[in-house]
Short mmCIF file of the C-alpha atoms (twelve columns), coordinates in Angstrom:
data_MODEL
# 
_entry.id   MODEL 
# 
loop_
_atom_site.group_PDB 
_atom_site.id 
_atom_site.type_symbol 
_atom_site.label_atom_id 
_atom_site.label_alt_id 
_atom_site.label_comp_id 
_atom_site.label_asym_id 
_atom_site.label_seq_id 
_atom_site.Cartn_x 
_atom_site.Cartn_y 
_atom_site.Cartn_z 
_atom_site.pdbx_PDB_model_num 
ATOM 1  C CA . UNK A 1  -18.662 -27.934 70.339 1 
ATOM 2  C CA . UNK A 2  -19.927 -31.520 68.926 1 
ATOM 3  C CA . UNK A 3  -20.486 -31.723 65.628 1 
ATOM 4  C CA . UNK A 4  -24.314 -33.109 64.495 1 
ATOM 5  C CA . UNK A 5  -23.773 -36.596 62.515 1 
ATOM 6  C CA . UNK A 6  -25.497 -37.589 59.785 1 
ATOM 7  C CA . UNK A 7  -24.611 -41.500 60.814 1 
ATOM 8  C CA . UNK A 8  -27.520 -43.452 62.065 1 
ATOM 9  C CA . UNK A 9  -28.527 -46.731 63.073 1 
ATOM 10 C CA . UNK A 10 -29.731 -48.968 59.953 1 
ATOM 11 C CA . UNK A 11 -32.074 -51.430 60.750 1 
ATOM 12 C CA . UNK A 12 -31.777 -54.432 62.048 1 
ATOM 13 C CA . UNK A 13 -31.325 -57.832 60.237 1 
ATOM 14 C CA . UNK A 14 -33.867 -60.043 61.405 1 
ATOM 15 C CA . UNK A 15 -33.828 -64.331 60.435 1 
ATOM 16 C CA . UNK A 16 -36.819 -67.095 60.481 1 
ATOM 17 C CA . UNK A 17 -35.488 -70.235 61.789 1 
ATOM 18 C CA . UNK A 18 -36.301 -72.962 59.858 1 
ATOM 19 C CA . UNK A 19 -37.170 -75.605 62.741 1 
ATOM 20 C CA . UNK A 20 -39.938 -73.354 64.422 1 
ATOM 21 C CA . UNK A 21 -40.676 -70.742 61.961 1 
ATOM 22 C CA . UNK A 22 -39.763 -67.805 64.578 1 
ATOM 23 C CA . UNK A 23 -38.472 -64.345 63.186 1 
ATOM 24 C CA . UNK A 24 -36.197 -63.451 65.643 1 
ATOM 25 C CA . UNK A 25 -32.939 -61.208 65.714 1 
ATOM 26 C CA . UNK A 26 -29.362 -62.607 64.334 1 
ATOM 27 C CA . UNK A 27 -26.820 -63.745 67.057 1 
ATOM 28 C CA . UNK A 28 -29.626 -63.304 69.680 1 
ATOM 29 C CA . UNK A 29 -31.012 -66.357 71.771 1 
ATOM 30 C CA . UNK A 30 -34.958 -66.482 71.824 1 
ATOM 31 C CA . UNK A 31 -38.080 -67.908 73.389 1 
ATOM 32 C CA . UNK A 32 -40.614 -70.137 71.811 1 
ATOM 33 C CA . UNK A 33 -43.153 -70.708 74.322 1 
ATOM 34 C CA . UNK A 34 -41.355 -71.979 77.245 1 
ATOM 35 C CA . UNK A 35 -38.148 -73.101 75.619 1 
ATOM 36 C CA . UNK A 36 -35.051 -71.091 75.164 1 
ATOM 37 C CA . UNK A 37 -33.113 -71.345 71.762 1 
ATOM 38 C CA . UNK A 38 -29.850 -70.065 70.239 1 
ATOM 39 C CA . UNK A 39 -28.858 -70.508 66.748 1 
ATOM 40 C CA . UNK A 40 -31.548 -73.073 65.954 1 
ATOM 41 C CA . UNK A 41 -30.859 -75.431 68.650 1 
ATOM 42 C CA . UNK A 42 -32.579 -76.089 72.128 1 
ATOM 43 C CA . UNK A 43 -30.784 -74.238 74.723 1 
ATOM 44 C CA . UNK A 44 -33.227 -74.754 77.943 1 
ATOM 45 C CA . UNK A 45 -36.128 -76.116 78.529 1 
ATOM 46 C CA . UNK A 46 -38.618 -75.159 81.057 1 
ATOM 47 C CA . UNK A 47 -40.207 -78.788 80.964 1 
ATOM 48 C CA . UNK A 48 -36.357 -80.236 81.082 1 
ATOM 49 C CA . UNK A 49 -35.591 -78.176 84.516 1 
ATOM 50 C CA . UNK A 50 -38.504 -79.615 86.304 1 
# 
């Protein structure tokens, strides 16, 4: 028989980034508009691709 835990998820620790102001998870990448960052820098661009 399992046990029932008392353990659960805490929340999650969410950061602004100071070049475009977006809340966005830690150690996630994210979107701003078209443009795909990761730990405040410019990843991909949509505009660059073309």
């Amino acid at each position: 028989m399992k046990r029932r835990t008392h353990q659960r998820a805490g929340v999650p620790t969410v950061t602004k980034d100071p070049n475009t102001g977006e809340v966005h998870l830690r150690h996630r990448a994210y979107k701003v508009g078209d443009d795909l960052y990761y730990n405040g820098k410019l990843v991909a661009s949509k505009n660059a691709a073309e």
